[in-house]
N, C-alpha and C positions, 0 to 999 in steps of 0.2 A: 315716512312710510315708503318702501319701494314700490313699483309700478314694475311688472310684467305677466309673463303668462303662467300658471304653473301646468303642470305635466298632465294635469286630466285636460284640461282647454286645449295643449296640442293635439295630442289624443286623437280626441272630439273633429279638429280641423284637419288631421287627414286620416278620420275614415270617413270623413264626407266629398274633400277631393276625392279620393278613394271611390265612392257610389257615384259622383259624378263620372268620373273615370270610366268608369264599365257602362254605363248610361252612351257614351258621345265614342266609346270607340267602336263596337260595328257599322254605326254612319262613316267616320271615319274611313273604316278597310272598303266600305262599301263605293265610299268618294273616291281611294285610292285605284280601285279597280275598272271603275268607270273612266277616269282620266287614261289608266292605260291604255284598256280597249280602243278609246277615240286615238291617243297615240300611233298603235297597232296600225289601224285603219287610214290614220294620215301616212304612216311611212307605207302602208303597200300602195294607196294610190299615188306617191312620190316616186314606188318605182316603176308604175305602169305608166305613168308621166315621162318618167325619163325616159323609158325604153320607146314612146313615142315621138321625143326628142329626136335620139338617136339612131330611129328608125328614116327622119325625115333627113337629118345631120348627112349621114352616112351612107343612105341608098342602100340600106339591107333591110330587109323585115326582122323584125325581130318578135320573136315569142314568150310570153311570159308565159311559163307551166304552171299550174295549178296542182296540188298533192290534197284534197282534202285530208288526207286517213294521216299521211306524215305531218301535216297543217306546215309544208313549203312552200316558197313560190321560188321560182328557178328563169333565168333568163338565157337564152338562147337565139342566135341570129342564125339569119338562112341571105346569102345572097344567088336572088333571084335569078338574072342570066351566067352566072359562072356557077361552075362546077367545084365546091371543094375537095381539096385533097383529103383523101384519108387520114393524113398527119394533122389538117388541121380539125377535121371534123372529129378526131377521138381528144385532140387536145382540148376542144371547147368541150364535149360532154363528160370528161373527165373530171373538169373543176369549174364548171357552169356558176358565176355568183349567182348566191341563193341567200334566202330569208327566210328564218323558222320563226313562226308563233308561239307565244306562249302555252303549256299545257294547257290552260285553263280556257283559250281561246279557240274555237273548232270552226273553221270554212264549209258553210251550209250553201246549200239551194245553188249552186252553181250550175247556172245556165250559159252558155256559150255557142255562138252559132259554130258551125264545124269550118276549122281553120281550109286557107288556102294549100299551105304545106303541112299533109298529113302528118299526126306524130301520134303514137300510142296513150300519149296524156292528152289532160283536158288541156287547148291553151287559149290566151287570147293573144293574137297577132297587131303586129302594127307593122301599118306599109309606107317605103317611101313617102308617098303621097298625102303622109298622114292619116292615112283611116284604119280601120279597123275590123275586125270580124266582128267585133262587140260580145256584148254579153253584161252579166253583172253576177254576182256572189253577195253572200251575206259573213259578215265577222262577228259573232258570239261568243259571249262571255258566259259567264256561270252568273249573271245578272242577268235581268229581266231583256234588259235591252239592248241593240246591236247595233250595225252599220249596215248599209248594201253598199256596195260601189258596183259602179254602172260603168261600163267603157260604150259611148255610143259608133254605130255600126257607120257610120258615115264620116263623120268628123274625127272618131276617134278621142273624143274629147272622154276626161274621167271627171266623177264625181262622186260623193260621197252623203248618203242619205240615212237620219238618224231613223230607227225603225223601235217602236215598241216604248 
């Protein structure tokens, strides 16, 4: 006598993978979406880390702009006792590196204390000296829960706080 499956038994085995399937995949997209978000949130406070870095490296402040409405973040330096040329100061705001969020990802509640050098965006600055205007923002997904990141006003240290 042979030994296998016949055609109703497979059937049978995958409309049940099948039900399992539809069962485990919105956790699934819901998993994938949370890992981005924290993603998102690790590489912006990597750049506002760097731009702290580089702000102490270098001896210029440097400003990270904020776009809630376009969800960018734009980095920009200002050296404090010289004077930029017009040549260079349109060639940085020309092609300023930036970082765009995901649609689905929107920059809330953004508080900032008011920078040293005025600029018509919201920014958070970092000065030679290491420190900071401070402030913090929130990173939101189209899930429940978010990030804050906090740049402290003194240290200029960043960090990143799970919220919700």
């Amino acid at each position: 006598m042979k030994r296998g499956f016949i055609l109703l038994e497979l059937i049978l085995v995958i409309i049940i993978l099948s039900l399992a399937l539809m069962l485990v995949s919105p956790s699934l997209s819901r998993f994938s979406k949370t890992a981005e978000l924290r993603s998102m949130a690790q590489k912006t406070a990597a750049i506002l880390r760097h731009s702290r870095s580089e702000a102490i490296h270098k001896g210029k402040v440097y400003q990270v702009i904020l776009h809630p409405e376009s969800r960018e973040i734009r980095v920009l330096w200002v050296e404090p006792d010289k004077q930029r040329s017009e040549e260079d100061r349109a060639k940085q705001e020309a092609s300023p590196p930036f970082f765009t969020l995901p649609d689905w990802i929107s920059m809330e509640e953004v508080e900032l204390k008011p920078p040293q050098y005025p600029t018509e965006f919201q920014a958070i600055e970092f000065y030679p000296n290491g420190g900071s205007n401070g402030g913090s923002f929130l990173l939101r997904g189209d899930i429940e829960q978010g990030y804050r990141i906090k740049v402290h006003l003194i240290t200029g240290m960043v960090e990143i706080e799970k919220t919700g």
